[in-house]
C-alpha positions in Angstrom: -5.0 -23.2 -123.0 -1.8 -22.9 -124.8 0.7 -20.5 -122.7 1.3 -16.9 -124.4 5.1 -16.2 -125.2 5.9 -12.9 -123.0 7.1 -11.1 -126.2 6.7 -7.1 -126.3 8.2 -4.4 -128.4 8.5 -0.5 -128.4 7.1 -0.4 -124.9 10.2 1.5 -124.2 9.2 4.3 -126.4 5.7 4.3 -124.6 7.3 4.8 -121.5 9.1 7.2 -122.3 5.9 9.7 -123.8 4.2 8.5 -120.5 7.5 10.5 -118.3 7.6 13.0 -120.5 4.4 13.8 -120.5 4.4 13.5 -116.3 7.6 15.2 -115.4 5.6 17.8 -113.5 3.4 15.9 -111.9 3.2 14.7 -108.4 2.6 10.9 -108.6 2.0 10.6 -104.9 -1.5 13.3 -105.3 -2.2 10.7 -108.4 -2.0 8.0 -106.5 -4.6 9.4 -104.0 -6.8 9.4 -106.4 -7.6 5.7 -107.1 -10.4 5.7 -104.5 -12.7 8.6 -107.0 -11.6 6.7 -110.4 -11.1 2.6 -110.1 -14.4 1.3 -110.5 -16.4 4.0 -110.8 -18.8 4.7 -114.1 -18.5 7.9 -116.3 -21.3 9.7 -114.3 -19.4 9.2 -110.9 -15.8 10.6 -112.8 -18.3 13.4 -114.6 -19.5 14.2 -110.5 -16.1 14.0 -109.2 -15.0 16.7 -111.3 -17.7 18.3 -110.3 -17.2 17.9 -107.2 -13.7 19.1 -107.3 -12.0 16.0 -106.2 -10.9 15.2 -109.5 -9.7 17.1 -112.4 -9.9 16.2 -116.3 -5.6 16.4 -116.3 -5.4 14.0 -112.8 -7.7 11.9 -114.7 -5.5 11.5 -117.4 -2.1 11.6 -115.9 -3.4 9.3 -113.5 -4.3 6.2 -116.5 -0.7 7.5 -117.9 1.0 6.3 -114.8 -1.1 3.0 -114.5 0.0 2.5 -118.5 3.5 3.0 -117.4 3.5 0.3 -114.0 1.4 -2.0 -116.2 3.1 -1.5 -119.4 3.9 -6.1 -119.0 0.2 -6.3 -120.3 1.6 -4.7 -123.6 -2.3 -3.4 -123.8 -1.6 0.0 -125.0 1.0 0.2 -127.6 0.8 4.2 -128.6 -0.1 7.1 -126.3 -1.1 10.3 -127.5 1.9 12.9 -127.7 -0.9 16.0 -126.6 -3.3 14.0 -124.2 -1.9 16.1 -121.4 -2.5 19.3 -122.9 -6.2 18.6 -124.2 -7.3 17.2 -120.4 -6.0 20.9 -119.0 -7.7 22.3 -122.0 -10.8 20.4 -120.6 -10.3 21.6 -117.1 -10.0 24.9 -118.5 -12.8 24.9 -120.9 -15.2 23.1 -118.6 -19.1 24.2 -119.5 -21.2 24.0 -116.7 -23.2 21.0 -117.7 -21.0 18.8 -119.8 -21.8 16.0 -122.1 -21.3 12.8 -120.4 -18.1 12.1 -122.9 -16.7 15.4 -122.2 -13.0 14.9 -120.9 -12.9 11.1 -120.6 -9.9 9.2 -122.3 -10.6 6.6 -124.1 -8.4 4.1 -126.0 -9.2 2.8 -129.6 -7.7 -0.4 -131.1 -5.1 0.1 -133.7 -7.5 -0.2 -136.5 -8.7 2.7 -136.1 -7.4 5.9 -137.1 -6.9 8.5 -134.9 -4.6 12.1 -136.1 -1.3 12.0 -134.6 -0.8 8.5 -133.6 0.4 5.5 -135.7 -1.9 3.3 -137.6 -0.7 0.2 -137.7 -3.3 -2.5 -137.7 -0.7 -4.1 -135.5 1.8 -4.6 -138.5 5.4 -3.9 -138.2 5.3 -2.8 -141.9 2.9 0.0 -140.9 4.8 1.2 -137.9 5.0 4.8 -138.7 1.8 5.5 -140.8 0.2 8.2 -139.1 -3.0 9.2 -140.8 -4.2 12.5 -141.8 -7.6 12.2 -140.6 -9.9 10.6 -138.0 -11.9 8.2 -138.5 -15.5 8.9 -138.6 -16.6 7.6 -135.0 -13.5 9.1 -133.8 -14.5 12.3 -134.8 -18.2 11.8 -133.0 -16.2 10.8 -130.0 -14.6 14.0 -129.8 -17.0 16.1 -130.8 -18.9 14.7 -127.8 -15.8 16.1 -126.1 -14.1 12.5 -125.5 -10.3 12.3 -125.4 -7.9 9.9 -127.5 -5.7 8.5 -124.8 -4.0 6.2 -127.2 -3.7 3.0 -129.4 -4.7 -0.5 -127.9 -2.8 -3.8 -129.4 -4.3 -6.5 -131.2 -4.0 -9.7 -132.8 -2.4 -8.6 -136.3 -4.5 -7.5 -139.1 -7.7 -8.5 -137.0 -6.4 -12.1 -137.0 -6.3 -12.8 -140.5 -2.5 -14.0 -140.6 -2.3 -17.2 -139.5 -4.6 -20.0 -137.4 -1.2 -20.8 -135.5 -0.6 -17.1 -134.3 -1.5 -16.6 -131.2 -4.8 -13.9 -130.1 -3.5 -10.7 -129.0 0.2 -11.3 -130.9 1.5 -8.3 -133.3 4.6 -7.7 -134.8 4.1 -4.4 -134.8 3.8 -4.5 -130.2 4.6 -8.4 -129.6 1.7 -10.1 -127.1 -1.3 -8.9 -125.1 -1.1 -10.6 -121.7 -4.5 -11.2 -119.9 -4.5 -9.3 -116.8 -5.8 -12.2 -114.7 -3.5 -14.7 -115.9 -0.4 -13.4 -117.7 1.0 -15.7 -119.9 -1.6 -18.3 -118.9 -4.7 -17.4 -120.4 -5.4 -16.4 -123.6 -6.1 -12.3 -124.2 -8.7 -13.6 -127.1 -9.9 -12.1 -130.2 -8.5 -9.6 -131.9 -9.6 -6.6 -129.7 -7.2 -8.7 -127.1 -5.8 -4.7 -126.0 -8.4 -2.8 -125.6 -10.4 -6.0 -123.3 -7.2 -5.9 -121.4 -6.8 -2.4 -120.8 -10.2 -2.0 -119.9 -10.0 -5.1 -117.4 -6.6 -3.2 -116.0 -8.3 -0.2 -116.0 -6.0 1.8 -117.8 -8.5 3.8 -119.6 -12.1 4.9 -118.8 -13.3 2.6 -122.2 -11.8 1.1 -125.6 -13.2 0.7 -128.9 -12.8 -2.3 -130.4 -13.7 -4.1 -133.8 -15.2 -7.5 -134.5 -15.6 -9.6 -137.5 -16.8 -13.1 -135.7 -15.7 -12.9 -132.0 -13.2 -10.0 -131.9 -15.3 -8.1 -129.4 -17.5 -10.2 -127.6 -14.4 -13.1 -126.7 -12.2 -10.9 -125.4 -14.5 -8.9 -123.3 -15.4 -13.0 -121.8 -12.1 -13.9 -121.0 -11.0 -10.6 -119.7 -14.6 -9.8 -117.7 -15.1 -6.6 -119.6 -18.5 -5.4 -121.0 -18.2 -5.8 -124.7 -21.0 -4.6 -127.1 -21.2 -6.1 -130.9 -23.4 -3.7 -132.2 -25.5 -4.3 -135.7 -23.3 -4.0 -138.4 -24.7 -0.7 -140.0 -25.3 1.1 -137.1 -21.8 2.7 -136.6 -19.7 4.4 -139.5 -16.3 2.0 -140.8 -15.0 5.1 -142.6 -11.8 5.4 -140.9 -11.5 1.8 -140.2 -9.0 -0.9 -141.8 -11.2 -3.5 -143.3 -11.3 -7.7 -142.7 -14.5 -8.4 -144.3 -16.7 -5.1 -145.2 -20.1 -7.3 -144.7 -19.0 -8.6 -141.1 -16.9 -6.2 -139.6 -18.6 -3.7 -136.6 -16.8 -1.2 -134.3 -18.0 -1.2 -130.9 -17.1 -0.5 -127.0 -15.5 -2.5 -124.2 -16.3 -0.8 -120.9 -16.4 -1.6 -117.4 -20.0 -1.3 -117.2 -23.2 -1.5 -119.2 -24.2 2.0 -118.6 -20.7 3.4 -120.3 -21.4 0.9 -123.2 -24.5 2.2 -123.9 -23.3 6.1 -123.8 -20.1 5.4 -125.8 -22.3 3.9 -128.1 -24.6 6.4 -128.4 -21.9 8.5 -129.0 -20.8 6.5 -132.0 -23.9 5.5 -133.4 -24.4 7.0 -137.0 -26.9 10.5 -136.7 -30.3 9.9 -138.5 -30.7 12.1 -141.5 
């Protein structure tokens, strides 16, 4: 496979929202808590809270500092400036039996818009778009109680730039690196980030898009869990467009069970 070129950009901005964000928190107790997070599905993290050996805001800042000593994989381009504040909000705001969703940070590929964080489509041109409103899955994801952790790279405008670019490149980030073989293997596909972050585990789940391979390759490559669901099933209002009759939104997760729930959570309500 042709060798990616270890080429990143802005990741010094990221790092810095990741300290900011962190300055008050003790890295060590975060640390502690790999054993109750890697690995586990969204109904062990969902029992751990419960069980008071994890919080929504540990959770969090606990991804946050993963982001920051893995930030080489230049997965996640864009971290939420209020992601700290809304897990304590969760903590806070708890209900006794929450939905599954309910505090988990998730990260979405940068096709996708989220309020308050750049929409690029991995485009240096649209750097420092930030739209005004979610897009529609976004806004079932949080309504499930879900939290927008941050942006995930991908291969520039969904891959439509040039057959000689290479998957996971933006100009907007520079390359994805595949966590099991940086700068060896290929990241694949356009939803290169959100596989890679997910394989790093530096998110409970992304949401990525596909037109012909975007989810399903990367989530090979990187051993991931990616679904391709059918195309009308999930809205695309919110979503930049490759080709409206092809493209689907869909999860990458580090099990079958979370795919199916994030999906759920997506999935357009009957009427």
């Amino acid at each position: 496979m042709n060798k990616q070129e270890p080429i990143q950009y802005g990741h010094a901005k990221t790092k810095a929202l990741i300290r900011q964000q962190l300055q008050d928190i003790d890295r060590a107790e975060i640390h502690a808590k790999a054993e109750v997070i890697l690995g586990k599905n969204i109904v062990e993290l969902q029992q751990a809270v419960a069980a008071q050996l994890l919080t929504y805001e540990q959770l969090v800042a606990f991804y946050l500092d993963r982001i920051e000593r893995s930030i080489e994989l230049n997965a996640v381009i864009e971290i939420s400036p209020t992601i700290m504040a809304e897990a304590k909000k969760c903590d806070q705001n708890r209900p006794a039996d929450p939905n599954l969703l309910y505090g988990m940070p998730l990260t979405l590929k940068d096709n996708i818009a989220s309020v308050g964080m750049q929409f690029s489509v991995g485009t240096y041109y649209l750097r420092d778009f930030i739209p005004l409103k979610d897009a529609q899955l976004v806004t079932q994801l949080k309504e499930q109680g879900a939290l927008i952790l941050g942006k995930a790279n991908l291969s520039e405008l969904a891959n439509y730039v040039s057959s000689a670019m290479p998957s996971g490149y933006s100009s907007k980030a520079g390359q994805t690196r595949n966590p099991f073989g940086p700068l060896t293997l290929t990241p694949y596909g356009s939803s290169s980030g959100s596989a890679a972050g997910v394989a790093a585990e530096l998110s409970v789940a992304s949401i990525g898009s596909e037109t012909t391979g975007s989810i399903v390759a990367p989530a090979a490559i990187q051993s991931v869990v990616g679904f391709k669901p059918s195309q009308p099933a999930i809205s695309a209002k919110g979503v930049f467009p490759l080709a409206k009759p092809l493209d689907v939104t869909g999860p990458l997760t580090k099990n079958v069970f979370d795919a199916a729930v994030i999906y759920n959570a997506m999935a357009k309500k009957s009427t």
